[in-house]
N, CA, C, O and CB atoms as a CASP TS submission, in Angstrom:
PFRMAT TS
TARGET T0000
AUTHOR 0000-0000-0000
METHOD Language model
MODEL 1
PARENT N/A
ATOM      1  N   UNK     1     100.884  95.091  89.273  1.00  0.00           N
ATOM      2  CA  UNK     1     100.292  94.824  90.560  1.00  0.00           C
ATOM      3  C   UNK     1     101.067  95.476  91.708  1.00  0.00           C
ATOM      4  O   UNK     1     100.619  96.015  92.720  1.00  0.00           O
ATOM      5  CB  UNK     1     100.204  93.342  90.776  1.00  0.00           C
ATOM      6  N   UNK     2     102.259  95.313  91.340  1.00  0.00           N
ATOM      7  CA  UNK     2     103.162  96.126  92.687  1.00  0.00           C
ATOM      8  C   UNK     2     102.495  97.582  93.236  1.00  0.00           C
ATOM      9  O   UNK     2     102.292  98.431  92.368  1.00  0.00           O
ATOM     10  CB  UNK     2     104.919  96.614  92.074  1.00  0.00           C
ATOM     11  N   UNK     3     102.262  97.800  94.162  1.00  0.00           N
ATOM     12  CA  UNK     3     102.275  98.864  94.631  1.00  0.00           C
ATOM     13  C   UNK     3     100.658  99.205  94.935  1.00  0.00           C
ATOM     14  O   UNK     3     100.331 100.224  95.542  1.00  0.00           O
ATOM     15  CB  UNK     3     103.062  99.729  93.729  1.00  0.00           C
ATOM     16  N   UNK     4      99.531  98.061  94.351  1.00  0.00           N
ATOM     17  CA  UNK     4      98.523  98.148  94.538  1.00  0.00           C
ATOM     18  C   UNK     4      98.192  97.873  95.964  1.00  0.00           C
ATOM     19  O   UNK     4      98.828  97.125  96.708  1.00  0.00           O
ATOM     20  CB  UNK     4      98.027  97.546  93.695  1.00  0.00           C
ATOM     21  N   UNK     5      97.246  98.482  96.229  1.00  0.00           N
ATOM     22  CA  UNK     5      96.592  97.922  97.586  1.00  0.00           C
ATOM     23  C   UNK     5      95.813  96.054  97.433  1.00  0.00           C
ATOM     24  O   UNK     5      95.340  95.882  96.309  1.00  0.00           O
ATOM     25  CB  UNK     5      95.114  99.288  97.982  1.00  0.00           C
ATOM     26  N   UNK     6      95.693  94.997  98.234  1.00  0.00           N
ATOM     27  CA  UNK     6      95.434  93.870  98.270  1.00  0.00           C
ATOM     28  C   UNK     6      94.249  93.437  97.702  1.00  0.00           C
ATOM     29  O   UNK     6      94.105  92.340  97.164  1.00  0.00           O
ATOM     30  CB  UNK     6      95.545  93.575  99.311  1.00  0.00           C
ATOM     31  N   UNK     7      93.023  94.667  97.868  1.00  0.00           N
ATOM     32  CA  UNK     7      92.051  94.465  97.269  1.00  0.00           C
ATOM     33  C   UNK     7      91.592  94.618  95.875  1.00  0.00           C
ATOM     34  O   UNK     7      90.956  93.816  95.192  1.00  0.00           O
ATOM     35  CB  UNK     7      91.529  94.896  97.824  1.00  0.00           C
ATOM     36  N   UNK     8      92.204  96.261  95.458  1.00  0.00           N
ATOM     37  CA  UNK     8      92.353  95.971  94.026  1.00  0.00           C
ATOM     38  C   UNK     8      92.926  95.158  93.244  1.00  0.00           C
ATOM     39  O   UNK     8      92.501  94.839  92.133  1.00  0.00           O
ATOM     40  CB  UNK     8      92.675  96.656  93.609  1.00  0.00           C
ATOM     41  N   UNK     9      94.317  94.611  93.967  1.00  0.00           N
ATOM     42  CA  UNK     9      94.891  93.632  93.023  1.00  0.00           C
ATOM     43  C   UNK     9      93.951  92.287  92.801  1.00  0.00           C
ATOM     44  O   UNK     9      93.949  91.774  91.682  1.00  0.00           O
ATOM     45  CB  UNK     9      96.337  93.211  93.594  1.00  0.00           C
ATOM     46  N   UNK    10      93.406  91.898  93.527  1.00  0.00           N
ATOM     47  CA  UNK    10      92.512  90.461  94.054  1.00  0.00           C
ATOM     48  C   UNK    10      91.502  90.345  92.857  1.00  0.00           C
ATOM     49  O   UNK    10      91.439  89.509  91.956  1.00  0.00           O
ATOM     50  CB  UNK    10      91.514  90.640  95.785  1.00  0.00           C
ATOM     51  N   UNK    11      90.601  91.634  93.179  1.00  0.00           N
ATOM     52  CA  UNK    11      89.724  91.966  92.201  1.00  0.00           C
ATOM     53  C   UNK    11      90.124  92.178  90.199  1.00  0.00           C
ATOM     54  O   UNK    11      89.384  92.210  89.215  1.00  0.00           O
ATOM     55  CB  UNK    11      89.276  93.292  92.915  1.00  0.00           C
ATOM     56  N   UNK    12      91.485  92.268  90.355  1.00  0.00           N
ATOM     57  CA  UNK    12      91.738  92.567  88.956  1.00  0.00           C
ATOM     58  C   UNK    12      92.513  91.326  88.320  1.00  0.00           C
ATOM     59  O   UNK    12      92.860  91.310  87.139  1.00  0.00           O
ATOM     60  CB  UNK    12      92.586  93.946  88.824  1.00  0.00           C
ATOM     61  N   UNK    13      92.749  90.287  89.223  1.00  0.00           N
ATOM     62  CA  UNK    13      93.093  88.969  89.005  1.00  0.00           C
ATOM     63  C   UNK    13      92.081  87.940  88.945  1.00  0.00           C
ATOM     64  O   UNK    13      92.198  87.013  88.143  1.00  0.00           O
ATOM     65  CB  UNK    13      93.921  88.635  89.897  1.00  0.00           C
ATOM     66  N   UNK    14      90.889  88.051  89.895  1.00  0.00           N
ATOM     67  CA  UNK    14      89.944  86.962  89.697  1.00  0.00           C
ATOM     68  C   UNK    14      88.635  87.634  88.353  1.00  0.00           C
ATOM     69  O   UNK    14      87.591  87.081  88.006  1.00  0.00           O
ATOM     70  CB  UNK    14      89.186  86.570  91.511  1.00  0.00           C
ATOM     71  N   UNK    15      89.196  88.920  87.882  1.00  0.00           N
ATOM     72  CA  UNK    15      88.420  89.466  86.582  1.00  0.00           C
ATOM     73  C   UNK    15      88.749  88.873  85.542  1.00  0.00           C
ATOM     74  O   UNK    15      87.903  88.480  84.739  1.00  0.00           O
ATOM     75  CB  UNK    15      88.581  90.817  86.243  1.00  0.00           C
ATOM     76  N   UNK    16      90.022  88.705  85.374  1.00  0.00           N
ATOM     77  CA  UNK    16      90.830  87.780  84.458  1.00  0.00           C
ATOM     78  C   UNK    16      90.515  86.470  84.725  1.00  0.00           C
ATOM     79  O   UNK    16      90.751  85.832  83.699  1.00  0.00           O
ATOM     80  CB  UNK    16      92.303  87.919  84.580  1.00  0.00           C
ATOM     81  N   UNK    17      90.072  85.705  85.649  1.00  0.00           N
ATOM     82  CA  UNK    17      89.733  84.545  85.891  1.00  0.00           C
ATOM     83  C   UNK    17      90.876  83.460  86.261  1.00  0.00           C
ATOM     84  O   UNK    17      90.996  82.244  86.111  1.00  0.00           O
ATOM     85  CB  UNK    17      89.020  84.239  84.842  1.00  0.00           C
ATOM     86  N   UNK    18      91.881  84.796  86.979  1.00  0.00           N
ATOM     87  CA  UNK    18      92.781  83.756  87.862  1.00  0.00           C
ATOM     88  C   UNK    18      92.683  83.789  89.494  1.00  0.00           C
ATOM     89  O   UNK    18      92.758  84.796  90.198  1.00  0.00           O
ATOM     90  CB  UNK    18      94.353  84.054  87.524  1.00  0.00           C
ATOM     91  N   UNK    19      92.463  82.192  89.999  1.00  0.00           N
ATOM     92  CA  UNK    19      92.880  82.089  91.407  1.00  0.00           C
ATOM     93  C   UNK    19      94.086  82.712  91.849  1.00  0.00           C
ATOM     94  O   UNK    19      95.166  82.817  91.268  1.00  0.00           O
ATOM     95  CB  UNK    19      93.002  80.812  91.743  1.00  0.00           C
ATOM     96  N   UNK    20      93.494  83.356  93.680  1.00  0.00           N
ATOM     97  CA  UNK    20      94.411  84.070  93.971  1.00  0.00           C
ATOM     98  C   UNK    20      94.687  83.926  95.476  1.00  0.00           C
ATOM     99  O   UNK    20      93.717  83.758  96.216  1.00  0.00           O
ATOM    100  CB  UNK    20      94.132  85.311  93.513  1.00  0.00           C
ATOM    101  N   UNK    21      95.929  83.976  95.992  1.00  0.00           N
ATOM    102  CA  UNK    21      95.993  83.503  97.506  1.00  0.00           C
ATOM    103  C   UNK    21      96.776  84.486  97.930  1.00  0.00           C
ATOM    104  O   UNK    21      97.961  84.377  97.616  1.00  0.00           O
ATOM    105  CB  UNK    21      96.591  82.027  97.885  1.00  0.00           C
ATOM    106  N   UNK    22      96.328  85.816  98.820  1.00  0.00           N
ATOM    107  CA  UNK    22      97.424  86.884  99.444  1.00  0.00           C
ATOM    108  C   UNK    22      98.280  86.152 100.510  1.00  0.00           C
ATOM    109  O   UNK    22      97.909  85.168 101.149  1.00  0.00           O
ATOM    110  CB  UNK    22      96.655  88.255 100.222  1.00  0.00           C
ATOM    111  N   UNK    23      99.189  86.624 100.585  1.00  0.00           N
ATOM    112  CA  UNK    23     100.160  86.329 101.798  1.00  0.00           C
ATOM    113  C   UNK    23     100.395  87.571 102.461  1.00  0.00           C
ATOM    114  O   UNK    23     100.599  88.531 101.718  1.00  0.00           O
ATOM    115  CB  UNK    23     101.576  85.700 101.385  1.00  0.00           C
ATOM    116  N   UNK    24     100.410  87.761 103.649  1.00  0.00           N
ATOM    117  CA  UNK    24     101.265  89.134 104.348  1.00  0.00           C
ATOM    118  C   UNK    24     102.392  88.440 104.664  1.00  0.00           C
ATOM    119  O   UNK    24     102.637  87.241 104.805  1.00  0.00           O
ATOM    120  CB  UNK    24     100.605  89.988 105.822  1.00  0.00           C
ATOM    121  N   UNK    25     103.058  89.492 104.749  1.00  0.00           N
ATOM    122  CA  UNK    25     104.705  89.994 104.883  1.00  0.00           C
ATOM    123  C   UNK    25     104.618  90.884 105.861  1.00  0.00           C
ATOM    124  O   UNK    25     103.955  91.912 105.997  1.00  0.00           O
ATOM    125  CB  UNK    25     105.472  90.743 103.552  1.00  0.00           C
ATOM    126  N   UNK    26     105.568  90.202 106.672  1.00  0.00           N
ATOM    127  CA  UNK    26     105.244  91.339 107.834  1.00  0.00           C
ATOM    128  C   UNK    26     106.805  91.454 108.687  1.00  0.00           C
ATOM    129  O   UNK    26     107.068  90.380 109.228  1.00  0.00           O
ATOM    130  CB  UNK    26     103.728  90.705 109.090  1.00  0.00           C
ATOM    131  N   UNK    27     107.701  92.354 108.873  1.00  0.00           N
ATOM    132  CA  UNK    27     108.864  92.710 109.244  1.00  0.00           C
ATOM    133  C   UNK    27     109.209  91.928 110.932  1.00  0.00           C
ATOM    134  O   UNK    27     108.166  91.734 111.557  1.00  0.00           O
ATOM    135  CB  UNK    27     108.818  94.405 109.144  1.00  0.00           C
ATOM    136  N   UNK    28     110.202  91.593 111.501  1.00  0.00           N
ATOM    137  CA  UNK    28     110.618  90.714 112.913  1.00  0.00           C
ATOM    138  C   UNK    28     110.169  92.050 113.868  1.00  0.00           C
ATOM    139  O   UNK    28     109.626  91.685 114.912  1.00  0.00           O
ATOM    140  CB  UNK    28     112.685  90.094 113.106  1.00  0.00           C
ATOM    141  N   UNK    29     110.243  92.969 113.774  1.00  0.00           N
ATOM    142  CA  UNK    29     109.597  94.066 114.466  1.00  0.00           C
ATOM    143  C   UNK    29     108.040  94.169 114.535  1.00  0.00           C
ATOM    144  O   UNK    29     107.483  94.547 115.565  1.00  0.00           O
ATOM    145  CB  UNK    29     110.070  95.235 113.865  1.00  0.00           C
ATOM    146  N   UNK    30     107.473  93.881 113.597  1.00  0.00           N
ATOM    147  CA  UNK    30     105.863  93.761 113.633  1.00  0.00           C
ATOM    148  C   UNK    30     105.274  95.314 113.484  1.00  0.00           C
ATOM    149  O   UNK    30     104.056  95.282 113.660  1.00  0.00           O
ATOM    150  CB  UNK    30     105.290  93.006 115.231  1.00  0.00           C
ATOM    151  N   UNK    31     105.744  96.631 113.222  1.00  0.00           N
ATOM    152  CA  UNK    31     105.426  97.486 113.539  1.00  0.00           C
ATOM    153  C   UNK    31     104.270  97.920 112.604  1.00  0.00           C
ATOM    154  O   UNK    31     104.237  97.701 111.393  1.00  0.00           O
ATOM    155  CB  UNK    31     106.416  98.124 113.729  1.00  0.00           C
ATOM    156  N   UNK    32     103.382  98.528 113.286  1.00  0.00           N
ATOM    157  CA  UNK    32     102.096  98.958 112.346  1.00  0.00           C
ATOM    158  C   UNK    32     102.151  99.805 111.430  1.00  0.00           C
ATOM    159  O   UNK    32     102.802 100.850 111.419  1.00  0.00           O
ATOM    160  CB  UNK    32     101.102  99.460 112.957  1.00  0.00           C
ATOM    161  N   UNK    33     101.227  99.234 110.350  1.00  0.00           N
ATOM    162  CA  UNK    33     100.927 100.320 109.176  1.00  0.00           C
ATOM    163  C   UNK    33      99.398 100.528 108.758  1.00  0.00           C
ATOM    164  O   UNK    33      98.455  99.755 108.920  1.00  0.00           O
ATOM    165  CB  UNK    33     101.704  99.851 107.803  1.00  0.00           C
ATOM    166  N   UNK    34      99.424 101.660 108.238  1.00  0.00           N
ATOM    167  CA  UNK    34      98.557 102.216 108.205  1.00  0.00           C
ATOM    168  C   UNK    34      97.571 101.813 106.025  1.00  0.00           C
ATOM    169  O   UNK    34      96.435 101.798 105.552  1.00  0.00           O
ATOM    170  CB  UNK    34      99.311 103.832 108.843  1.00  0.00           C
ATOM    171  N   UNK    35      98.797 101.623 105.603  1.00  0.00           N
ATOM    172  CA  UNK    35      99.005 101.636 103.908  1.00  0.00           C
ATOM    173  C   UNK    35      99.461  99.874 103.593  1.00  0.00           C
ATOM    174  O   UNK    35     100.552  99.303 103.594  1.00  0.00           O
ATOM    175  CB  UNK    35     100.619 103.008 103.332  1.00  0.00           C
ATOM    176  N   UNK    36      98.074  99.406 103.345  1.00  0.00           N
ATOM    177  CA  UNK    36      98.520  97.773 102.530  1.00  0.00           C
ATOM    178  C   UNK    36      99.184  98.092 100.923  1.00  0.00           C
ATOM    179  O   UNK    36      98.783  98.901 100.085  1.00  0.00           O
ATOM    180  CB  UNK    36      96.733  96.570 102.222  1.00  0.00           C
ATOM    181  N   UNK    37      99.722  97.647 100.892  1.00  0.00           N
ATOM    182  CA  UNK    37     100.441  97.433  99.534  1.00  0.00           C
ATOM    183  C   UNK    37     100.973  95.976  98.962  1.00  0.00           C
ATOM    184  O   UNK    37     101.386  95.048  99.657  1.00  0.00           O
ATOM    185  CB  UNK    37     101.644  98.281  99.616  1.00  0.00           C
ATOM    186  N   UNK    38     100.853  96.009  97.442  1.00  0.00           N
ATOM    187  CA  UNK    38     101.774  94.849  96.921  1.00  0.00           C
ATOM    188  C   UNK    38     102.823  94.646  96.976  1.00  0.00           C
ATOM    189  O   UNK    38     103.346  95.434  96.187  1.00  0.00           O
ATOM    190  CB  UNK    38     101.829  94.649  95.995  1.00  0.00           C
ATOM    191  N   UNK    39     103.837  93.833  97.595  1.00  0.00           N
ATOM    192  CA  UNK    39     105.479  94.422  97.055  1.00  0.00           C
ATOM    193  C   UNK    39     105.648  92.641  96.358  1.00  0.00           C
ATOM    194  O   UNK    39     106.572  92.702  95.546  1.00  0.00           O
ATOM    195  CB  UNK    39     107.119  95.107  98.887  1.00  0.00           C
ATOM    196  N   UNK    40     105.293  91.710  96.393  1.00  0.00           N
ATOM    197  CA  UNK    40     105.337  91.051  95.373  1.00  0.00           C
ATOM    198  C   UNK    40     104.675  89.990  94.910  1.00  0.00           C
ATOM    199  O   UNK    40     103.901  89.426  95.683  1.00  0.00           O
ATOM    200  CB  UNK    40     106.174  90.846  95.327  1.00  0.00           C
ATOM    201  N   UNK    41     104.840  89.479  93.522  1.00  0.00           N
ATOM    202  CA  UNK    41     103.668  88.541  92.959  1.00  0.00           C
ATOM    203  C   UNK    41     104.516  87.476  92.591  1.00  0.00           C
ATOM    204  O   UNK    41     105.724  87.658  92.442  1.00  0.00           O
ATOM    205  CB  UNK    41     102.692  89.115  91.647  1.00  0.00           C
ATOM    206  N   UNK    42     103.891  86.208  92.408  1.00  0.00           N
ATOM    207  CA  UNK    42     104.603  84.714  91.904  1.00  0.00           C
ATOM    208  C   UNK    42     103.159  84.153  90.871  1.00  0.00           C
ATOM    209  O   UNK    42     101.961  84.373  91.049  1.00  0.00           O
ATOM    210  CB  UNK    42     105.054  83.317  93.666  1.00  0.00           C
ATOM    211  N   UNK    43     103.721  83.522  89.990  1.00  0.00           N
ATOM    212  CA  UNK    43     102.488  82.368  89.638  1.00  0.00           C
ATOM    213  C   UNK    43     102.915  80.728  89.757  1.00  0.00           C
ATOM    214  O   UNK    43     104.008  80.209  89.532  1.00  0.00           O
ATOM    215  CB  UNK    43     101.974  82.602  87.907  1.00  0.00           C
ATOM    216  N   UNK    44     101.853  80.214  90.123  1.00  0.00           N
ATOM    217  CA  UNK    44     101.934  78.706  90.000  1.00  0.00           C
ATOM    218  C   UNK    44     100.784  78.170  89.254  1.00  0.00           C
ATOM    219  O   UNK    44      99.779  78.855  89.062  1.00  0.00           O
ATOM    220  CB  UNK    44     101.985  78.021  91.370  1.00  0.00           C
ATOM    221  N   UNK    45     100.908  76.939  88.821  1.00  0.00           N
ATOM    222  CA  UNK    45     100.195  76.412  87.763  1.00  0.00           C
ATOM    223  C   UNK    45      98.845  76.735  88.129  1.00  0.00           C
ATOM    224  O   UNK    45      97.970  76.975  87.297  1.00  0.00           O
ATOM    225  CB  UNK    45     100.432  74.954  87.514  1.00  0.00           C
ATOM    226  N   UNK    46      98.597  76.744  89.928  1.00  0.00           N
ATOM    227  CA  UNK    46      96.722  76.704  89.994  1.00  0.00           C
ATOM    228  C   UNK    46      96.307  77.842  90.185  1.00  0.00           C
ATOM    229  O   UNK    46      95.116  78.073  89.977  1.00  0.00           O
ATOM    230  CB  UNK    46      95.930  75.872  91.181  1.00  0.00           C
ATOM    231  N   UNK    47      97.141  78.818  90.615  1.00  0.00           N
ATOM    232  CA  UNK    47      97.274  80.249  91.352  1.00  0.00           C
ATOM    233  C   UNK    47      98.250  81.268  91.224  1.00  0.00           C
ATOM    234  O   UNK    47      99.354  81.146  90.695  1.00  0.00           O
ATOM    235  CB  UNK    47      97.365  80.082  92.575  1.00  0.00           C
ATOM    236  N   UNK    48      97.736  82.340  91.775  1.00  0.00           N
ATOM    237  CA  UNK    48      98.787  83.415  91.814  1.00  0.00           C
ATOM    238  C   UNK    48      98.418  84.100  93.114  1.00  0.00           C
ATOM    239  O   UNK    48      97.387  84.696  93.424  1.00  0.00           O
ATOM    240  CB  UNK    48      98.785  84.459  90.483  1.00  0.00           C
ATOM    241  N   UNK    49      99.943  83.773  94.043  1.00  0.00           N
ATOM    242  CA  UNK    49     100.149  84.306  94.887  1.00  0.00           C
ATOM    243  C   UNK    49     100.782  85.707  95.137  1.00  0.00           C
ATOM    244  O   UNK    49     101.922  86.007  94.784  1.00  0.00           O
ATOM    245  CB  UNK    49     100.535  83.571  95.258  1.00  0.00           C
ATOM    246  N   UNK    50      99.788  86.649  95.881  1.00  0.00           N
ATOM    247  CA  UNK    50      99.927  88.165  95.960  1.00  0.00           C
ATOM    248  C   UNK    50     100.886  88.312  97.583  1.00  0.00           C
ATOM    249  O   UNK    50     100.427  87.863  98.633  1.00  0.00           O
ATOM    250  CB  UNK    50      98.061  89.033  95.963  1.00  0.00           C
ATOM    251  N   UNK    51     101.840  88.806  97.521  1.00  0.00           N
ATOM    252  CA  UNK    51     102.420  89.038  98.918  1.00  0.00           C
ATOM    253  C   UNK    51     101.966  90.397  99.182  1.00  0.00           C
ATOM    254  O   UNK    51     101.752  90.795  98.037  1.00  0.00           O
ATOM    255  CB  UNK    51     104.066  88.893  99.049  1.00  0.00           C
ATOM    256  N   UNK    52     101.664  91.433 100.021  1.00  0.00           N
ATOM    257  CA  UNK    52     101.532  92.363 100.830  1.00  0.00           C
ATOM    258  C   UNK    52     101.803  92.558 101.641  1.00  0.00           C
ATOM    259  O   UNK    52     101.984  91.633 102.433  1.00  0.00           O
ATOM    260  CB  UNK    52     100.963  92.595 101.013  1.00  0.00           C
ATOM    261  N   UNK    53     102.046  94.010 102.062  1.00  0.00           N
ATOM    262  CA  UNK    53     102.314  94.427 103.668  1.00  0.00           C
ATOM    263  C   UNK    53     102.148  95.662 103.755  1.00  0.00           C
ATOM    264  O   UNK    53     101.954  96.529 102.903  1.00  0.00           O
ATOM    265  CB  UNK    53     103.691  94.165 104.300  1.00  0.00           C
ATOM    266  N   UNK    54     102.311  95.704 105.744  1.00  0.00           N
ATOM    267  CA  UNK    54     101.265  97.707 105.366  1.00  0.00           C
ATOM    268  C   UNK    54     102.907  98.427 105.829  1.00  0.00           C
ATOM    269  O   UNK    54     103.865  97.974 106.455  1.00  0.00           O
ATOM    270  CB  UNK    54      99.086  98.536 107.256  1.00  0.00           C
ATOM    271  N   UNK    55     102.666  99.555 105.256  1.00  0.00           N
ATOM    272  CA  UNK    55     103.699 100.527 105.160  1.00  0.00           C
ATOM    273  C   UNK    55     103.213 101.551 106.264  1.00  0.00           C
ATOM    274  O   UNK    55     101.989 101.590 106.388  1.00  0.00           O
ATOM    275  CB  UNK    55     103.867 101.163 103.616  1.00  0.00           C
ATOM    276  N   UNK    56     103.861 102.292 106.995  1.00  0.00           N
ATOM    277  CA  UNK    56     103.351 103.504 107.944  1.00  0.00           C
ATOM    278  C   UNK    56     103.872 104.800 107.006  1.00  0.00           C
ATOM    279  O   UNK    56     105.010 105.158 106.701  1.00  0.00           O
ATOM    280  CB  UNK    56     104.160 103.483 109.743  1.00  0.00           C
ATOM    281  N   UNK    57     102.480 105.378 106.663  1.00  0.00           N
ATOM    282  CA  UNK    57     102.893 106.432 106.005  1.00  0.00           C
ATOM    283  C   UNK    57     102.594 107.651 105.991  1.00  0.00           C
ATOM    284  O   UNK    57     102.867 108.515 105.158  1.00  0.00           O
ATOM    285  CB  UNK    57     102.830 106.254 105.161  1.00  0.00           C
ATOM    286  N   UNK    58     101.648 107.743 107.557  1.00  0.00           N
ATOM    287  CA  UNK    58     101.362 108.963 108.131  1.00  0.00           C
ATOM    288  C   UNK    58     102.714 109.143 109.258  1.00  0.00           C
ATOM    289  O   UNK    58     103.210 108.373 110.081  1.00  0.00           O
ATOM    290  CB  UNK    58      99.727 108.919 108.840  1.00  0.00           C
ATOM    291  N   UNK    59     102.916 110.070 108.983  1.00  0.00           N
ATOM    292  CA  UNK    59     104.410 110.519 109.807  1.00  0.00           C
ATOM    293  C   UNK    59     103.320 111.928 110.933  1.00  0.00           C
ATOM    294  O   UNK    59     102.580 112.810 110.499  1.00  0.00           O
ATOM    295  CB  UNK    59     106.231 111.515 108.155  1.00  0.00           C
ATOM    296  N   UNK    60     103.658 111.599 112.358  1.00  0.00           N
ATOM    297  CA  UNK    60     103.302 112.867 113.126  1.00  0.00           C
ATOM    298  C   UNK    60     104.012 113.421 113.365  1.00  0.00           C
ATOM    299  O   UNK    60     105.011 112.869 113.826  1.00  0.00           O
ATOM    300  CB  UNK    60     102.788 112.920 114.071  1.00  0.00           C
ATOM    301  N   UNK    61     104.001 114.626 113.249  1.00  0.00           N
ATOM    302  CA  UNK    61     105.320 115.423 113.908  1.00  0.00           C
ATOM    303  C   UNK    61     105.147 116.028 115.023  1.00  0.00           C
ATOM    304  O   UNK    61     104.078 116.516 115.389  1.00  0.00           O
ATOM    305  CB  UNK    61     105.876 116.472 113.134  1.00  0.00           C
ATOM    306  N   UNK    62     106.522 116.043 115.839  1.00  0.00           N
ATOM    307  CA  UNK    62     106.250 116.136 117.139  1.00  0.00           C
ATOM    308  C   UNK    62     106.551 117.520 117.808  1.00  0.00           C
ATOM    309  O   UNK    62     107.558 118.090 117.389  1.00  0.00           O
ATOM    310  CB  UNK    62     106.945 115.107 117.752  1.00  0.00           C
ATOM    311  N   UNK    63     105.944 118.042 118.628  1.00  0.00           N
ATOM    312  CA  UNK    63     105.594 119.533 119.354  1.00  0.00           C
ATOM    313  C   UNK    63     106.831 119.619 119.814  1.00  0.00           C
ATOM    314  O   UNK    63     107.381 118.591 120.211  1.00  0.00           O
ATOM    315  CB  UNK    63     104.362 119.716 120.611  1.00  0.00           C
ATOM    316  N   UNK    64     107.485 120.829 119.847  1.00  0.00           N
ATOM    317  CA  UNK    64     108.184 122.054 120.239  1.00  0.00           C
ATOM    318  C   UNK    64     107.925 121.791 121.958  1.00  0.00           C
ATOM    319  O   UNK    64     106.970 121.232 122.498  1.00  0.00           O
ATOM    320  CB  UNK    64     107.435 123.651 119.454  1.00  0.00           C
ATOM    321  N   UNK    65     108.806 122.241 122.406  1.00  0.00           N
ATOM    322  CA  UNK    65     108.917 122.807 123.959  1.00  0.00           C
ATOM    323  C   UNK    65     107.663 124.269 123.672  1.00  0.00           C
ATOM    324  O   UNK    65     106.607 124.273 124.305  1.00  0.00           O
ATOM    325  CB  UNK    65     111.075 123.455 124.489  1.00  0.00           C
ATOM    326  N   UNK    66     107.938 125.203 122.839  1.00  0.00           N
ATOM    327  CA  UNK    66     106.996 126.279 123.094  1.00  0.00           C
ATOM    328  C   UNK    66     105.544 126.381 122.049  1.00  0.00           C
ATOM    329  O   UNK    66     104.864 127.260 121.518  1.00  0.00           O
ATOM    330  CB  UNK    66     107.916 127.625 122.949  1.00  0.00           C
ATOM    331  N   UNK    67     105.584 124.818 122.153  1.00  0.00           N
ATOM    332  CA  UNK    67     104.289 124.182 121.161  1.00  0.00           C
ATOM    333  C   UNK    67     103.958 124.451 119.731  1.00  0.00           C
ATOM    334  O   UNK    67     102.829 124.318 119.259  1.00  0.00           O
ATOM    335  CB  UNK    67     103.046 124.563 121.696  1.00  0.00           C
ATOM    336  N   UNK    68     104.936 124.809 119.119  1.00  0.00           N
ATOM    337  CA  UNK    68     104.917 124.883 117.523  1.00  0.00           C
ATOM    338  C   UNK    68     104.698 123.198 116.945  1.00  0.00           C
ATOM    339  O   UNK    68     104.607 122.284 117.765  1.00  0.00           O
ATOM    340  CB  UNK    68     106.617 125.640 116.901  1.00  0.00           C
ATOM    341  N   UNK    69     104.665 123.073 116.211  1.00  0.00           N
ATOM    342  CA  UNK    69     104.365 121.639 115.561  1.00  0.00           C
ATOM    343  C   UNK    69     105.619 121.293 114.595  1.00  0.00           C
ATOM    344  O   UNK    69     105.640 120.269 113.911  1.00  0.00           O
ATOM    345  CB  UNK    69     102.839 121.655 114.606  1.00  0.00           C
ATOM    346  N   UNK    70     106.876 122.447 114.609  1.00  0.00           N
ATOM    347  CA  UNK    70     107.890 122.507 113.664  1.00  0.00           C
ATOM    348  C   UNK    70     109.260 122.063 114.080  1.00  0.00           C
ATOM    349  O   UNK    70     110.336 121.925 113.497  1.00  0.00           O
ATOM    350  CB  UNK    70     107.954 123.781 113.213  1.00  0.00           C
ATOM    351  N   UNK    71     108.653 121.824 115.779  1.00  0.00           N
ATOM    352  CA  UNK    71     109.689 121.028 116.079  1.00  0.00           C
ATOM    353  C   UNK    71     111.401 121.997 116.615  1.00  0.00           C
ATOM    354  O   UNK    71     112.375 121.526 117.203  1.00  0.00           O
ATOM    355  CB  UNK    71     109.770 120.075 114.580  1.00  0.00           C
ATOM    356  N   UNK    72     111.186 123.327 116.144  1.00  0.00           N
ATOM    357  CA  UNK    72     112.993 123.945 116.538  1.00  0.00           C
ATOM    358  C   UNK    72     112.009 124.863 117.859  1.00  0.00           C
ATOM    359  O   UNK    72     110.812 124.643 118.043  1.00  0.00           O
ATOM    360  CB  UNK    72     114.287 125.417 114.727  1.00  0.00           C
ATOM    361  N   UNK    73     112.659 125.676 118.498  1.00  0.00           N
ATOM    362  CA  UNK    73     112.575 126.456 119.391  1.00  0.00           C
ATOM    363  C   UNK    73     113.340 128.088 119.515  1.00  0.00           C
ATOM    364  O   UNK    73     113.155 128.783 120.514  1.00  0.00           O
ATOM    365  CB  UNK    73     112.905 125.613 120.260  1.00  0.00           C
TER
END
């Protein structure tokens, strides 16, 4: 499950015919992401709890003084 996005995992747990309760995880910074992911799973007797959180994993890169996109001059 690690590394899945929230929905596939959900879907491939209640196929199996287990209850499932996501949690987000979310960093004291709060900063946005773009990429949900699993980073971890628990079971309890009635359920299985999925933790997630989004990762930023489009990186922009930033313009040049003489507008290259590569950033040196």
């Amino acid at each position: 499950m690690l590394g899945l996005d929230p929905e596939t995992a959900v879907k491939r747990l209640e196929t199996a015919g287990k209850p499932v309760r996501l949690v987000e995880v979310r960093s004291k910074k709060g900063g946005k992401g773009n990429d949900r992911r699993i980073i971890k799973t628990t079971e309890t007797e009635s359920e299985t709890v999925v933790y997630w959180s989004a990762f930023k994993t489009e990186v922009t890169t930033p313009q040049s003084p003489d507008g290259d996109s590569d950033g040196l001059t």
